[in-house]
Each structure stands twice: as structure tokens, then as C-alpha cells.
SEDRENTI-179470 format. One record per residue (C-alpha): residue in three letters; x, z, y. Coordinates in nm, 2 decimals, padded with zeros to 4 digits. Layout:
<atoms>
[ALA; [X; Z; Y]]
...
</atoms>
This chain:
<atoms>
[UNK; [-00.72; -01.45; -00.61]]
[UNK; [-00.95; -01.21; -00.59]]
[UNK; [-00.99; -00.86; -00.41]]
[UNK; [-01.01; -00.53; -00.52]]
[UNK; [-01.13; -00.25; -00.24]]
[UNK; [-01.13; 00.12; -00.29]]
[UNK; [-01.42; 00.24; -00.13]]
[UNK; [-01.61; 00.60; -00.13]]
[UNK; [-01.97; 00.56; -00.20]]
[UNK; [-02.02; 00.76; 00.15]]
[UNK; [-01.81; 00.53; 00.31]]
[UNK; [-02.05; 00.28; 00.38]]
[UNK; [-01.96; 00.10; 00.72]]
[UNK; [-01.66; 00.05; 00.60]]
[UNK; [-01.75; -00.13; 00.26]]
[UNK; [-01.99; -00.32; 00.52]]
[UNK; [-01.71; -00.45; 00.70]]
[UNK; [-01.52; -00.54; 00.46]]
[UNK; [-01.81; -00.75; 00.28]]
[UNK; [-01.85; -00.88; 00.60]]
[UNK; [-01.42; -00.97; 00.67]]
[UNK; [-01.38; -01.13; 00.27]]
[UNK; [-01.68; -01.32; 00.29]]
[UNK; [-01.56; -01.46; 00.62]]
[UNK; [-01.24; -01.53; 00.50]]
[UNK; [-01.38; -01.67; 00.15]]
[UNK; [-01.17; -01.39; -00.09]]
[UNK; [-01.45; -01.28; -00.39]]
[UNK; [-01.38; -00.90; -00.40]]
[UNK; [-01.52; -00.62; -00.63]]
[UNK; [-01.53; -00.26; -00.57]]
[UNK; [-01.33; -00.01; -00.68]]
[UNK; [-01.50; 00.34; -00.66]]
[UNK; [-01.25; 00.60; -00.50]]
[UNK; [-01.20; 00.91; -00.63]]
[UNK; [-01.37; 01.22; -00.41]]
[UNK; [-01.08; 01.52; -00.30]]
[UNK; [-01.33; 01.71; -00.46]]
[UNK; [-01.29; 01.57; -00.80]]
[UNK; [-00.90; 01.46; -00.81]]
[UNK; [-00.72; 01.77; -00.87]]
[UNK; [-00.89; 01.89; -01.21]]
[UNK; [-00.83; 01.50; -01.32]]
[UNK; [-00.48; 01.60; -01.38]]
[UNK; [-00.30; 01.94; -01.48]]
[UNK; [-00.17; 02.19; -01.19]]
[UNK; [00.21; 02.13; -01.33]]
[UNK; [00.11; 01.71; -01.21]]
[UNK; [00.04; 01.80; -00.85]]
[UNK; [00.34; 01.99; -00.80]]
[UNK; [00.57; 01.73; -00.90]]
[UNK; [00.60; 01.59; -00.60]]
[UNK; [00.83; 01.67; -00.28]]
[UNK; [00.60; 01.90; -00.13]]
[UNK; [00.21; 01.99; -00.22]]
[UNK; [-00.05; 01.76; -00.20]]
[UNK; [-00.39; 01.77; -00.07]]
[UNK; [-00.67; 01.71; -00.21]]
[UNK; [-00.76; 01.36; -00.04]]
[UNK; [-00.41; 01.26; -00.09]]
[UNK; [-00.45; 01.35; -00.47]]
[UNK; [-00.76; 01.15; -00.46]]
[UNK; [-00.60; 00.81; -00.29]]
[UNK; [-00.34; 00.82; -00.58]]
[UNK; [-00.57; 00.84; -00.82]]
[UNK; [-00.80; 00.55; -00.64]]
[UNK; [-00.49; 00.31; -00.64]]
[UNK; [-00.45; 00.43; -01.01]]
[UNK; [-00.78; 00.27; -01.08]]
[UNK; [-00.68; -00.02; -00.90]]
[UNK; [-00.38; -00.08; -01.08]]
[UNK; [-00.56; -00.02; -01.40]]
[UNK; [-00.77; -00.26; -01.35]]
[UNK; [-00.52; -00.53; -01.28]]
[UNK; [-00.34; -00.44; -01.60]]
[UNK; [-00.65; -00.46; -01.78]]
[UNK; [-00.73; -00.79; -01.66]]
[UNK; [-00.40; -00.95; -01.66]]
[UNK; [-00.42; -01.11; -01.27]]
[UNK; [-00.28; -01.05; -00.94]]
[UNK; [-00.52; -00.89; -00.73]]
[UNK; [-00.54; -00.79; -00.39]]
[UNK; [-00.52; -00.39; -00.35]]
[UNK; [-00.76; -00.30; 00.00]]
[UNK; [-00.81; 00.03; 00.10]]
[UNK; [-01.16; -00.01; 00.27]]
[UNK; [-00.98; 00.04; 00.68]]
[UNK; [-00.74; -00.30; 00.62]]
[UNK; [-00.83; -00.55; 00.89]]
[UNK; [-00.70; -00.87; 00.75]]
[UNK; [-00.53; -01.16; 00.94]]
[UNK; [-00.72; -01.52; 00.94]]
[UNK; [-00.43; -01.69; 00.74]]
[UNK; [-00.45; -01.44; 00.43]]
[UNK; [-00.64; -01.70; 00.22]]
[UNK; [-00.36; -01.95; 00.22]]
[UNK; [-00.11; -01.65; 00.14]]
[UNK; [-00.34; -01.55; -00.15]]
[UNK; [-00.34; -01.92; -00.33]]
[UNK; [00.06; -01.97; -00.23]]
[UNK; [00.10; -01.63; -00.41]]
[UNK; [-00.10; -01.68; -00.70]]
[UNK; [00.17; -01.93; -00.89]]
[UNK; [00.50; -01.80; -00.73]]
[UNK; [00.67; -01.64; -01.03]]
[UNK; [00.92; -01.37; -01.04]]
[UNK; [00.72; -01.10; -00.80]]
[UNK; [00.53; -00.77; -00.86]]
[UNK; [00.44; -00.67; -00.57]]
[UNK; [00.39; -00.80; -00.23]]
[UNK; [00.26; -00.62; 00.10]]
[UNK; [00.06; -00.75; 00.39]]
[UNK; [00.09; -00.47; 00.62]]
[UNK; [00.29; -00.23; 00.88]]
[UNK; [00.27; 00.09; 01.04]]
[UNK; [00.56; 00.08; 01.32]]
[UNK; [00.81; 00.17; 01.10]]
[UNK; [01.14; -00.04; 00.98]]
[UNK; [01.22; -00.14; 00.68]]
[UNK; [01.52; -00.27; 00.49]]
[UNK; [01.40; -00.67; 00.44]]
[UNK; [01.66; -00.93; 00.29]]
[UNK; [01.77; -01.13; 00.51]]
[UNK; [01.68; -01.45; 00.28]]
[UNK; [01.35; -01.56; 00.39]]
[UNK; [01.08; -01.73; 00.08]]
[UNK; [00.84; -01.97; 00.29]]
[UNK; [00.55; -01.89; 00.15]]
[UNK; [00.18; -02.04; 00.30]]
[UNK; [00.15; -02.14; 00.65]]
[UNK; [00.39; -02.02; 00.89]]
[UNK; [00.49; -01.73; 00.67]]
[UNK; [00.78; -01.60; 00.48]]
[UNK; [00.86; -01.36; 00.22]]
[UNK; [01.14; -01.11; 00.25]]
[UNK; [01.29; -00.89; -00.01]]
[UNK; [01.15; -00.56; 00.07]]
[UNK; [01.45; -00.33; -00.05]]
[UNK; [01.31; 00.02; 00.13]]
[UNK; [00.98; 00.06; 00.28]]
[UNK; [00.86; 00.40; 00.40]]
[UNK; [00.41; 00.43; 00.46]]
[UNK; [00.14; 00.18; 00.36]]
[UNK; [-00.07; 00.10; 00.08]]
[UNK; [-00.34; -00.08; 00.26]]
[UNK; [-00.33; -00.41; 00.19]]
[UNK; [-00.10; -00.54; -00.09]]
[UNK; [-00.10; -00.82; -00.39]]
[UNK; [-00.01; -00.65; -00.73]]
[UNK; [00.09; -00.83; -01.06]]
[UNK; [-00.01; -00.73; -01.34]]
[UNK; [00.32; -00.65; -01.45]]
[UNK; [00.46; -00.45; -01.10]]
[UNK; [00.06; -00.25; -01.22]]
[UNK; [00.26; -00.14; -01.55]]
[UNK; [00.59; -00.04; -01.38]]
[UNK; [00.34; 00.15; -01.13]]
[UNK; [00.13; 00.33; -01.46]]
[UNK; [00.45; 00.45; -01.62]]
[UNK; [00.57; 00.64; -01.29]]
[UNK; [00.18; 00.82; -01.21]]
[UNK; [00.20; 00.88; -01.56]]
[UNK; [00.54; 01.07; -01.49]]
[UNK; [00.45; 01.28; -01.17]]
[UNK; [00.25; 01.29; -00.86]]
[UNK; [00.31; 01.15; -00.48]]
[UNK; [00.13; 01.01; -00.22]]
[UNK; [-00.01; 00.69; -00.31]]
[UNK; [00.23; 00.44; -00.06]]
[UNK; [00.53; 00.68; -00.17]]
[UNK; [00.44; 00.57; -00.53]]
[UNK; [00.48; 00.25; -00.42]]
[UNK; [00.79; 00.25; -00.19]]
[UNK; [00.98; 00.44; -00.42]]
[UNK; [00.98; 00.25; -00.74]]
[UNK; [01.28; 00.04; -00.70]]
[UNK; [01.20; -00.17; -01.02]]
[UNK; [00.94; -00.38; -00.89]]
[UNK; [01.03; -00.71; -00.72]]
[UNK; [00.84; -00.60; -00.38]]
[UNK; [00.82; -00.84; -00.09]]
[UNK; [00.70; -00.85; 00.26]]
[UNK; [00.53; -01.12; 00.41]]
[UNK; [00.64; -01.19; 00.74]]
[UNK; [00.46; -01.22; 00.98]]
[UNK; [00.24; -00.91; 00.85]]
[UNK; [-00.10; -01.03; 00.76]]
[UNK; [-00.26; -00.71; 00.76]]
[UNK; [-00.32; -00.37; 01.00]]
[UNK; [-00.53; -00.02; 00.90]]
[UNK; [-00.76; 00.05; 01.16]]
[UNK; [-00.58; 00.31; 01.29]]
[UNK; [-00.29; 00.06; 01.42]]
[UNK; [-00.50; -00.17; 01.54]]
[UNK; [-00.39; -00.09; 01.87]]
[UNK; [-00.12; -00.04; 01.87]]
[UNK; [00.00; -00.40; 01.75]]
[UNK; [-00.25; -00.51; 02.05]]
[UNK; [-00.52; -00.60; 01.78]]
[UNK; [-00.88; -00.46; 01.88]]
[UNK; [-01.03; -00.26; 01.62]]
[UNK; [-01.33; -00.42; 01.46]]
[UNK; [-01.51; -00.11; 01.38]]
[UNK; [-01.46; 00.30; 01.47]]
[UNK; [-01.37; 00.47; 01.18]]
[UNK; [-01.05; 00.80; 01.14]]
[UNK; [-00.87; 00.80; 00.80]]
[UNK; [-01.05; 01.02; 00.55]]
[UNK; [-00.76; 01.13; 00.49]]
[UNK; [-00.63; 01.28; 00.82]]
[UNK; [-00.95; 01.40; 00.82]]
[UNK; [-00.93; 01.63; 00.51]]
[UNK; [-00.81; 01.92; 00.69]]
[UNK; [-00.46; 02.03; 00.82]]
[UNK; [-00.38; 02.32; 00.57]]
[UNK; [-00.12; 02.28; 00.31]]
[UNK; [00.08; 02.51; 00.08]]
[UNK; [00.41; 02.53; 00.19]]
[UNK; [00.65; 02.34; -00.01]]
[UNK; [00.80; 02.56; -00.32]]
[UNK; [01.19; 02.55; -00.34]]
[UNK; [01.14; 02.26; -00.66]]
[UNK; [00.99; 02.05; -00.42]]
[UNK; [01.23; 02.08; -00.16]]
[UNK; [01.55; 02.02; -00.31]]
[UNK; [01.35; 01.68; -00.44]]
[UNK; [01.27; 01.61; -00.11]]
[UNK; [01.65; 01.68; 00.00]]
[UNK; [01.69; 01.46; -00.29]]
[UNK; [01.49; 01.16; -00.20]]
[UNK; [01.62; 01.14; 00.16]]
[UNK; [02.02; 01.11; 00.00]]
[UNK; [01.91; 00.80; -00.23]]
[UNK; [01.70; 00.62; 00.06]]
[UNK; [02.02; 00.69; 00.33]]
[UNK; [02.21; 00.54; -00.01]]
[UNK; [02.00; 00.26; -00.06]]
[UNK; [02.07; 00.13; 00.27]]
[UNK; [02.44; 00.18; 00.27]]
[UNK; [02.42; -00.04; -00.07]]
[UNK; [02.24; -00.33; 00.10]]
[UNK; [02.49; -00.29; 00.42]]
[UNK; [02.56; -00.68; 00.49]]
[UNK; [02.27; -00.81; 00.27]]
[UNK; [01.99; -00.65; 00.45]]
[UNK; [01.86; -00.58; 00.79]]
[UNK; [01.62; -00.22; 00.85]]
[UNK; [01.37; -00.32; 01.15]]
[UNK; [00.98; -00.42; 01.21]]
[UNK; [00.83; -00.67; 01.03]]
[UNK; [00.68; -00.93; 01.33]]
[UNK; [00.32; -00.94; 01.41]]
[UNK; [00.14; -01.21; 01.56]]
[UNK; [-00.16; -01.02; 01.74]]
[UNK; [-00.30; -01.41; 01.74]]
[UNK; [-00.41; -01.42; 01.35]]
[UNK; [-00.65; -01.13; 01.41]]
[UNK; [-00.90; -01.26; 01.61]]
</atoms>
């Protein structure tokens, strides 16, 4: 299975390091050219950008849009790929997750990361590779990273950015029709985290989009009440699993990052 990594053209230690990381880890990869915040917002109409829960910026529109290339591209070609942004540090036993995943039918989408936040998992556990399970991944809430996409979960994913805007992992999270899973242990961390899971950070980078700038509209009263909105279906979502699912971490083994 191949890779697919979003990547700015200015952003070249990170592209570096991740030539250097896949090659290591023996994963073929192209590159996906991200879209600049300068450019995203006139690639779609205002009315698109304020469809969301509260206004975006203009990085954020542009890692949407980068992950819509992505997902285009494994529609087009009719594979499973593996989605990276270019600040995923990968664990040593992804290559053995990549050719388990590659015939396991029934899946869209599967993700290698965490952030320090729970999720609702199934408690049913899918071995999968080396040491590794998948769990059903009924609620997730940040990450879009590091994760395997089918080309049918890219379809599901087109028709909803088609639709309306959101952050690129609340795309994701939110679109209950896929058949998402977590791999368990996570098998991947953004630099950012590194630390945090007691992983040392291979290289020093800061999220472009963090960076962007801390202004943002304030949220109009549309986007509010679909905010209010989306934080009754996820507390609903949970009471519907109650019994089939747990909400916690995902486990990290520090061990598979060295």
C-alpha cells in the first residue's frame, strides 16, 4: 500500500523527513501538493465556508481542501492509500499494518493516530498485524494525521465536502457512514504530541496551522445552533452504544517509535 503526504512546497524539512521515515520503513509514497490559506477560500463560494459550526480560517480551509485532494486521488485510483499530513511520526510496525490492511474487506476507513482524547471504541477487538487490533471507532473527536482510506469511505467523504465545510478531522469524525476503525495500539503521533506520549520528536517543527494567526470571526447565530446541534448527537451517540462501547485512550507503546 502506498502513501499519500500532503505537503506545502515551503514546507521542505518536513517533506525531508518524511522521505527519510517511508523510505526507512519501505512504504512508496507520492506527494500530494497542499493547498496555500492564501488560495482556499476563493476555491469555494463564501455561502461554503460558513456552513460549518463556527468560521473557518483560512489554513483550516486549506487542510480541508488538501485532504480533498487526497481523497480524490484515492477515488480516482481505486486503492487504499495511506492519508499523511507531512508532521505524522510513524511507528516501526506500520508496514505490517499496511499489507494486513490491504485485503481485510468490509472497512473505509482506518486511523493510526491520537491526540489525548477518548474515544468511543467497540469493545470487540479485530487482530490485525503484529501485536495489533482493530476497534470499531464509533465517535472520535481530532486527528487526521495518519489514516488508511478506501476508495469507497473517499466517496462517502466527497459527497459530504461536496455538501458543506468543516475542519478536515471533523469531516472525518463526523461521517457516521463509514466503517472507521482504530488500530490499537496507535501506530502514529503528530509532532506536536510527541511528547507528550513520551516519544522524542524527530525534528522541530509548530503546526502551520496554529500558526496562521489567532483571529477568527465570531461565530454567526446559524453556526451556533449547529454547533449546539452537533454536541446533542455526539452525547447521543454515546448513550446509543451504552453497553457495546467503551469512551477512553487508545494505548500507546512509546517502544514502536524508536
Amino acid at each position: 500500500m502506498k502513501a499519500s503526504v500532503i505537503n506545502l512546497g515551503s514546507s521542505t524539512q518536513r517533506l525531508a523527513f518524511q522521505d527519510m521515515q517511508l523510505r526507512r520503513l519501505g512504504i512508496d509514497f507520492d506527494r500530494i501538493e497542499a493547498v496555500t490559506a492564501e488560495a482556499a477560500s476563493a476555491l469555494r463560494p463564501a455561502a461554503y465556508w460558513q456552513s460549518w459550526e463556527r468560521p473557518l480560517r483560512p489554513a483550516e480551509r486549506a487542510c480541508l481542501l488538501s485532504h480533498v485532494a487526497a481523497w480524490e486521488r484515492i477515488a480516482e485510483t481505486g486503492r487504499p492509500a495511506l492519508v499523511l499530513e507531512d508532521d505524522a511520526v510513524l511507528s516501526r510496525r506500520v508496514p505490517a499494518l499496511l499489507e494486513a490492511l490491504e485485503t481485510m474487506p468490509g472497512i473505509d476507513h482506518v486511523t493510526l493516530e491520537v491526540r489525548k482524547r477518548r474515544k468511543l471504541l467497540g469493545r470487540a477487538a479485530r487482530p490485525v498485524g503484529p501485536g495489533i487490533v482493530l476497534r470499531r471507532l464509533l465517535q472520535d473527536r481530532t486527528g487526521a494525521a495518519a489514516y488508511v482510506l478506501w476508495p469507497s469511505g473517499a466517496e462517502k467523504l466527497l459527497a459530504r465536502a461536496g455538501r458543506e465545510a468543516a475542519l478536515a478531522d471533523a469531516m472525518i469524525c463526523r461521517a457516521h457512514d463509514l466503517s472507521s476503525w482504530q488500530a490499537e495500539p496507535a501506530q502514529a503521533l503528530q509532532l506536536d504530541i510527541c511528547a507528550r506520549y513520551g516519544v522524542a520528536p524527530p525534528i522541530e517543527t509548530r503546526s502551520t496551522i496554529d500558526g496562521a494567526g489567532a483571529d477568527r470571526p465570531t461565530a454567526g447565530a446559524a453556526q451556533k445552533r449547529r454547533r449546539i446541534l452537533s454536541q446533542l448527537r455526539m452525547g447521543w451517540r454515546q448513550i446509543s452504544h451504552l453497553g457495546r462501547a467503551t469512551r477512553r485512550e487508545v494505548a500507546l507503546d512509546p517502544a514502536d517509535f524508536t
